[in-house]
C-alpha positions in Angstrom: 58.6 106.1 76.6 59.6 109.2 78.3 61.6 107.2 80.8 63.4 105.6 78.0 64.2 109.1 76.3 65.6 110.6 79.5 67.8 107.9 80.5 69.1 108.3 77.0 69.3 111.8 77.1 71.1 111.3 80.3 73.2 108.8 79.2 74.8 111.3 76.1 75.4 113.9 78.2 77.3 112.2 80.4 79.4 110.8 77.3 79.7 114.8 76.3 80.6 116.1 79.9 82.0 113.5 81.6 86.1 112.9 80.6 86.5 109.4 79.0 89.2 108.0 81.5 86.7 108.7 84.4 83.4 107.1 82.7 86.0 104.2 82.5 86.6 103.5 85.9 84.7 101.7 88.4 84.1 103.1 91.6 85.9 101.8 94.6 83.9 99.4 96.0 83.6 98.3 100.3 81.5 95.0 100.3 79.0 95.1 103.3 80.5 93.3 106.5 77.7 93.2 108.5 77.5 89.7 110.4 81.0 88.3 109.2 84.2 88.0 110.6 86.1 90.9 109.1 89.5 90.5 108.1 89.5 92.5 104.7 90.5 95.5 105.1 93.8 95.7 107.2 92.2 97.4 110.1 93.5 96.7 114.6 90.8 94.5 115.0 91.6 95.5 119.4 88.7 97.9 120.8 90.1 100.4 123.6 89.9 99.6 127.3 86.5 100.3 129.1 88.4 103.2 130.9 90.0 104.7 127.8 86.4 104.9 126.0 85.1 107.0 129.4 87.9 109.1 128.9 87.6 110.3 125.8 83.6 110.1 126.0 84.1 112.8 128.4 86.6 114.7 126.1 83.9 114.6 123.4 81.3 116.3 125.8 83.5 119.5 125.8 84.1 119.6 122.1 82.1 122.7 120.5 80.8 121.1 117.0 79.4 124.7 116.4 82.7 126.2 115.6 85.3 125.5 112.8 88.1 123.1 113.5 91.2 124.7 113.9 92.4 125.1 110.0 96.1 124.3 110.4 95.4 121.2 113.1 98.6 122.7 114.7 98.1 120.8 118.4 97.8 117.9 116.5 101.1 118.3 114.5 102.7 118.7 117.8 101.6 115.6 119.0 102.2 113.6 115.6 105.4 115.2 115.5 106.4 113.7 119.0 104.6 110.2 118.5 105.9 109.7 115.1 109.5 111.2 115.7 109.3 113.5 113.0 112.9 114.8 112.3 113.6 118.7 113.2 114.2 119.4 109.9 110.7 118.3 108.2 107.8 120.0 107.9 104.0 118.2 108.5 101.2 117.9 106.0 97.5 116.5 107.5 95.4 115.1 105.2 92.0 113.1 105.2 93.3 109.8 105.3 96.8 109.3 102.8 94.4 109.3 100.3 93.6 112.7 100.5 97.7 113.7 101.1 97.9 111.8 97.1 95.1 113.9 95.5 96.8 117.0 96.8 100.2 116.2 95.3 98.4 114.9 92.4 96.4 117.9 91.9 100.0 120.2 92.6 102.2 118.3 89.8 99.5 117.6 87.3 100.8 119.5 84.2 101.9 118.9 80.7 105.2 119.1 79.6 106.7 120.9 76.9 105.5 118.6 74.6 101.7 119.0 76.0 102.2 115.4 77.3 100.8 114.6 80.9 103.1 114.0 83.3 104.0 110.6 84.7 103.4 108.9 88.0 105.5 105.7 88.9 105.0 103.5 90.9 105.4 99.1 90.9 102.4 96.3 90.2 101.2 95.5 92.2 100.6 98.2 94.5 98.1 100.4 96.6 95.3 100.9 93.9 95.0 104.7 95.1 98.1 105.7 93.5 96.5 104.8 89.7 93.6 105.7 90.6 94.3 109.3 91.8 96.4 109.6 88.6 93.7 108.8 86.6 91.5 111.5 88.4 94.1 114.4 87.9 94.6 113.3 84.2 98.0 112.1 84.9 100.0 109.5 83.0 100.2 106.3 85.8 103.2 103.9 84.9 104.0 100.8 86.9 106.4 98.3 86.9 106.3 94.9 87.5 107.8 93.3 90.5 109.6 89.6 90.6 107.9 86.7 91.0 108.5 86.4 94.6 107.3 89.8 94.5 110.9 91.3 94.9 112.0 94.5 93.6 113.1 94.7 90.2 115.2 98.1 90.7 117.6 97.7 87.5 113.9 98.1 85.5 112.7 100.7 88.0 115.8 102.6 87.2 115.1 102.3 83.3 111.5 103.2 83.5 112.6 106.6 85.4 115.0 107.3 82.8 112.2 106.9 79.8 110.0 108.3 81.7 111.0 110.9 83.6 108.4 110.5 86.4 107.0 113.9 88.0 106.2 111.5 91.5 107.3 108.1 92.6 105.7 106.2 95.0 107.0 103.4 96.6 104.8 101.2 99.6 107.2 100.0 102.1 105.9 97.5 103.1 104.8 96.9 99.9 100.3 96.7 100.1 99.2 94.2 99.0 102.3 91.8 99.2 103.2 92.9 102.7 106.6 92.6 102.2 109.8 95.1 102.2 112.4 95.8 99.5 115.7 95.9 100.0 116.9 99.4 101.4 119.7 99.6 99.1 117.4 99.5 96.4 115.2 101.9 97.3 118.2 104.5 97.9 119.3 103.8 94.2 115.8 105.1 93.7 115.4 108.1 95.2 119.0 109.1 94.1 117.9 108.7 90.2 114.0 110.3 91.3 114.1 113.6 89.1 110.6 114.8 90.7 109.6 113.8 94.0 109.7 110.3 96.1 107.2 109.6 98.5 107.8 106.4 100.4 104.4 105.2 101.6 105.1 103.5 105.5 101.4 103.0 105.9 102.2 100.0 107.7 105.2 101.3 109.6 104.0 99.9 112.9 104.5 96.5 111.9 107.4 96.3 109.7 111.8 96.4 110.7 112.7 99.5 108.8 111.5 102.8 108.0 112.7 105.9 106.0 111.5 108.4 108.8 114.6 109.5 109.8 115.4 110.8 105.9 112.3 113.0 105.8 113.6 116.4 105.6 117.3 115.1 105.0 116.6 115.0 101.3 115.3 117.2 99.2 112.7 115.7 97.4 112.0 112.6 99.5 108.5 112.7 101.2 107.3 109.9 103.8 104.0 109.7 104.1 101.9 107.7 107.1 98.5 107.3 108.5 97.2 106.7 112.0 94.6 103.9 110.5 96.5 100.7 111.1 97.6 101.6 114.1 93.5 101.1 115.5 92.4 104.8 114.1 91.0 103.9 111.1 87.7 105.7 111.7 89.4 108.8 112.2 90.3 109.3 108.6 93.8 111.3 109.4 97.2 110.7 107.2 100.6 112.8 107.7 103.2 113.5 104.7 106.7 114.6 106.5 109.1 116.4 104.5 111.0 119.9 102.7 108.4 122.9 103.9 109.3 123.9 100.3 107.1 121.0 98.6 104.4 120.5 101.4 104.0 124.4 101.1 102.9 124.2 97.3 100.6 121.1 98.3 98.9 122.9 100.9 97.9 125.5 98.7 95.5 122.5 97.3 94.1 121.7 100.3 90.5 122.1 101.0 89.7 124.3 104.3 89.2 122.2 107.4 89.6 119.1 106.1 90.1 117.8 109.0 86.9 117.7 111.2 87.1 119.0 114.9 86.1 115.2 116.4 89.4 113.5 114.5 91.2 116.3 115.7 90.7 116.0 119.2 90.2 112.3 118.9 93.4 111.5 117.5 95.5 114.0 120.1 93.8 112.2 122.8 94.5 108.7 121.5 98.4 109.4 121.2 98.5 110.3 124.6 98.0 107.0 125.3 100.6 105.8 122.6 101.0 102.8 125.1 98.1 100.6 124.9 98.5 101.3 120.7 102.3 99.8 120.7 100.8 96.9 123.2 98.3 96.0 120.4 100.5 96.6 117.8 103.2 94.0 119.2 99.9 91.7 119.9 99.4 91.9 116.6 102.9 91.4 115.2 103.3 88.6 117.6 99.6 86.9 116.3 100.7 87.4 112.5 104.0 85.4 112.9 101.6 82.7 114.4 98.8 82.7 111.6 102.0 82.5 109.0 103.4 79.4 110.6 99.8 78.0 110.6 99.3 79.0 107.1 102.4 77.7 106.0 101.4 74.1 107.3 98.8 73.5 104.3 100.8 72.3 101.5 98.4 73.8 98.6 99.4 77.2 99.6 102.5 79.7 98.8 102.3 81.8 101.6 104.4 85.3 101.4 106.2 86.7 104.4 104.8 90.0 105.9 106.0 93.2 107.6 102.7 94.2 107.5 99.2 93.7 109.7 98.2 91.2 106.8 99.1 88.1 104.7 99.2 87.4 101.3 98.9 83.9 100.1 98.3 82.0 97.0 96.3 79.1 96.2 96.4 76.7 93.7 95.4 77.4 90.2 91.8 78.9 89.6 90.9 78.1 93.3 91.3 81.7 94.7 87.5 82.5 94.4 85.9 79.4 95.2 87.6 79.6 98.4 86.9 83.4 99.1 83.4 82.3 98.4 83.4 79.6 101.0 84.5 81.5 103.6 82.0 83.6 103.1 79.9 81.3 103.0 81.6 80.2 106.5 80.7 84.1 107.8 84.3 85.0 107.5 85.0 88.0 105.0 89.1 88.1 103.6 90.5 90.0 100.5 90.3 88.4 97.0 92.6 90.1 94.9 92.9 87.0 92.1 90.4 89.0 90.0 93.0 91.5 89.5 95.3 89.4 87.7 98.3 89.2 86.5 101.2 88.3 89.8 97.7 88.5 92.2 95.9 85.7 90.1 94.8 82.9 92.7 96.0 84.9 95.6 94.0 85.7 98.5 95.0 88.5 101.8 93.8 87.9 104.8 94.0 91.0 108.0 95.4 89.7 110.8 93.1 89.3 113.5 92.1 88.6 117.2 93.2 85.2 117.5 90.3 83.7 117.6 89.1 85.7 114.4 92.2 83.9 113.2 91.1 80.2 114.6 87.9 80.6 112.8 89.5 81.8 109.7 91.9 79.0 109.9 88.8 76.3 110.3 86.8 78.0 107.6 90.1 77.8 105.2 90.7 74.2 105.9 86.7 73.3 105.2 87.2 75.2 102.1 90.3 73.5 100.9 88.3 70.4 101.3 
C-alpha cells in the first residue's frame, strides 16, 4: 500500500513540476547493438591502422586527466580551422557534439515576442529529429515544412512559412538527414536572403556530399555552418564546430557550459587531423562503396531507392512491409534504421549506414531473405 501511495505521490508531482511539452516526449532512444552488424547510426564503420592506434596510445599516456581541459580548446580551433578551411573571416564555436552547438543557440534566442508568443524555429519534414527536439526543450515554437515527394525542396512554401512566421533560426541539413540528398543551391540562397533571424546550414555530412556552404561562413551576416567530426570516423569523440560572424557565436558562447569539451577529445581529435590522410582515404572508400550498395539496391524491383550525398541510403519498401523487414534482418543479426514508424513521407522506408563491404554483402543477403 505504501508503494502504491508513493508512486502516486510521485507521479503528481512530476505533473506539478515537470512542464507539460517535456512529460510528453519520449526520450531518445539507442537500441543495443551488441552482436549485430551495425549499420544504423551513420557512423565510418574503418578502425585506424595498427600504427596510428600506437601513436596516439602513446599521446594518451602524457595527457594529465588531473587538470582542466583548456576552456577555449584554442589548439584545436587552429587545427579545425586548417582541416576544415574555415574562411578568415569566421569565427569558431566547439561544442559537444552539434547537438550541444543547437541547445546553445536554442538556449540564446529562446524569447517571447512582443506579443509574449515563443519564438519560432524552422526547419523541413523530415529532418534531423534534434532540431524539434531541442526546440521543445528551450520552450520554443518548432515549425517544419514538408518536402516533395521525391523529397525535393519545396522553397516557394519555405519562403511563405518564413514570412508567417517570422522564424528566429532556420536550419536547413545539407545533405538533407534522413533522405541523404541535397537541395538545389539556388534554393537555399533564396533562403538565407529572406532568413530574418539566423540560418544555420547543417553539413554534418560534408565529407560525402558535392557542395558545401563553407566558403559563405563569415561572408554573411547571419549565415552559420555548422559540422561535426563524427562521420568522418570520430564519432566517439563527441566534438561539433559552428563557423560564422564572432558577433552571434560570441552571444552563444555566453551559454556554454565550462569545459565542455573533455581533455581526451581535445587531444584526440588534434592528433587525428594530423593524419587528415587516412580519414579522406576512408571517406572516398566509403563514397566509392555507397555508389555500389545503390546500384545493388536499385536492382530489386520492390524498392524506391533515393540517391545519397551522404554516408547512408534511404529506401522504401512496399506498402506496410518496412517493419517486417527491419525485423528480419534483425533477426538475420544485421541492425539498419526503421524510420516507417515516423510516418508521414518516411512511412515504409528503411536507412541503411553504409558499410565495410562485406557488412554491405551481408546486409544485401539478409534484405533479399527478407523480401522473400
Amino acid at each position: 500500500m505504501k508503494e502504491n501511495k508513493s508512486q502516486k505521490n510521485i507521479a503528481e508531482s512530476i505533473k506539478q513540476w515537470v512542464r507539460p511539452e517535456i512529460r510528453a516526449l519520449s526520450a531518445y532512444h539507442v537500441p543495443p547493438a551488441a552482436d549485430y552488424v551495425k549499420l544504423d547510426a551513420m557512423e565510418n564503420p574503418y578502425h585506424w591502422p595498427e600504427a596510428m592506434v600506437d601513436e596516439w596510445l602513446g599521446l594518451v599516456k602524457e595527457i594529465e586527466l588531473n587538470r582542466y581541459p583548456d576552456p577555449s580548446a584554442s589548439a584545436l580551433k587552429d587545427s579545425l580551422r586548417k582541416s576544415m578551411s574555415v574562411p578568415d573571416g569566421a569565427d569558431i564555436l566547439l561544442g559537444n557534439g552539434s547537438d550541444e552547438l543547437i541547445q546553445m543557440m536554442l538556449m540564446a534566442l529562446a524569447r517571447k515576442d512582443s506579443k509574449g508568443q515563443a519564438q519560432t524555429v524552422l526547419s523541413v519534414e523530415p529532418s534531423f529529429v534534434m532540431y524539434d527536439m531541442v526546440a521543445t526543450y528551450t520552450g520554443m515554437n518548432y515549425v517544419s515544412v514538408p518536402l516533395n515527394d521525391d523529397f525535393s525542396l519545396d522553397v516557394n512554401a519555405f519562403l511563405k512559412a518564413i514570412e508567417q512566421h517570422t522564424p528566429a533560426m532556420i536550419f536547413i541539413a545539407y545533405p538533407n538527414n534522413p533522405t541523404g540528398n541535397l537541395f538545389e543551391r539556388t534554393d537555399l540562397q533564396k533562403i538565407i536572403d529572406a532568413a530574418p533571424g539566423v540560418i544555420v546550414i547543417d553539413e554534418a555530412y560534408h565529407a560525402f556530399a558535392d557542395d558545401r556552404f563553407k566558403n559563405e561562413a563569415g561572408q554573411v551576416d547571419n549565415l552559420l555552418v555548422m559540422r561535426t567530426v563524427s562521420k568522418m570516423g570520430l564519432a566517439g569523440l563527441r566534438l561539433g564546430l559552428l563557423a560564422g560572424k564572432s558577433e552571434w557565436l560570441n552571444e552563444f558562447d555566453k551559454v556554454r557550459l565550462p569545459y565542455n569539451l573533455n581533455v581526451l577529445t581535445q587531444v584526440t581529435a588534434q592528433f587525428a587531423l594530423k593524419h587528415q590522410a587516412i580519414l579522406d582515404e576512408q571517406t572516398a572508400q566509403i563514397c566509392q562503396t555507397r555508389e555500389k550498395l545503390i546500384s545493388e539496391l536499385s536492382k530489386i524491383k520492390s524498392l524506391q531507392v533515393y540517391p545519397s550525398q551522404a554516408n547512408f541510403i534511404l529506401f522504401r519498401t512496399e506498402k506496410n512491409r518496412a517493419t517486417t523487414i527491419f525485423e528480419s534482418l534483425k533477426t538475420s543479426g544485421v541492425l539498419i534504421k526503421n524510420l516507417s514508424p515516423a510516418g508521414g513521407a518516411l512511412a515504409d522506408c528503411l536507412r541503411v549506414t553504409v558499410g565495410m563491404p562485406d557488412e554491405n554483402d551481408i546486409f544485401l543477403d539478409a534484405l533479399k531473405q527478407a523480401l522473400q
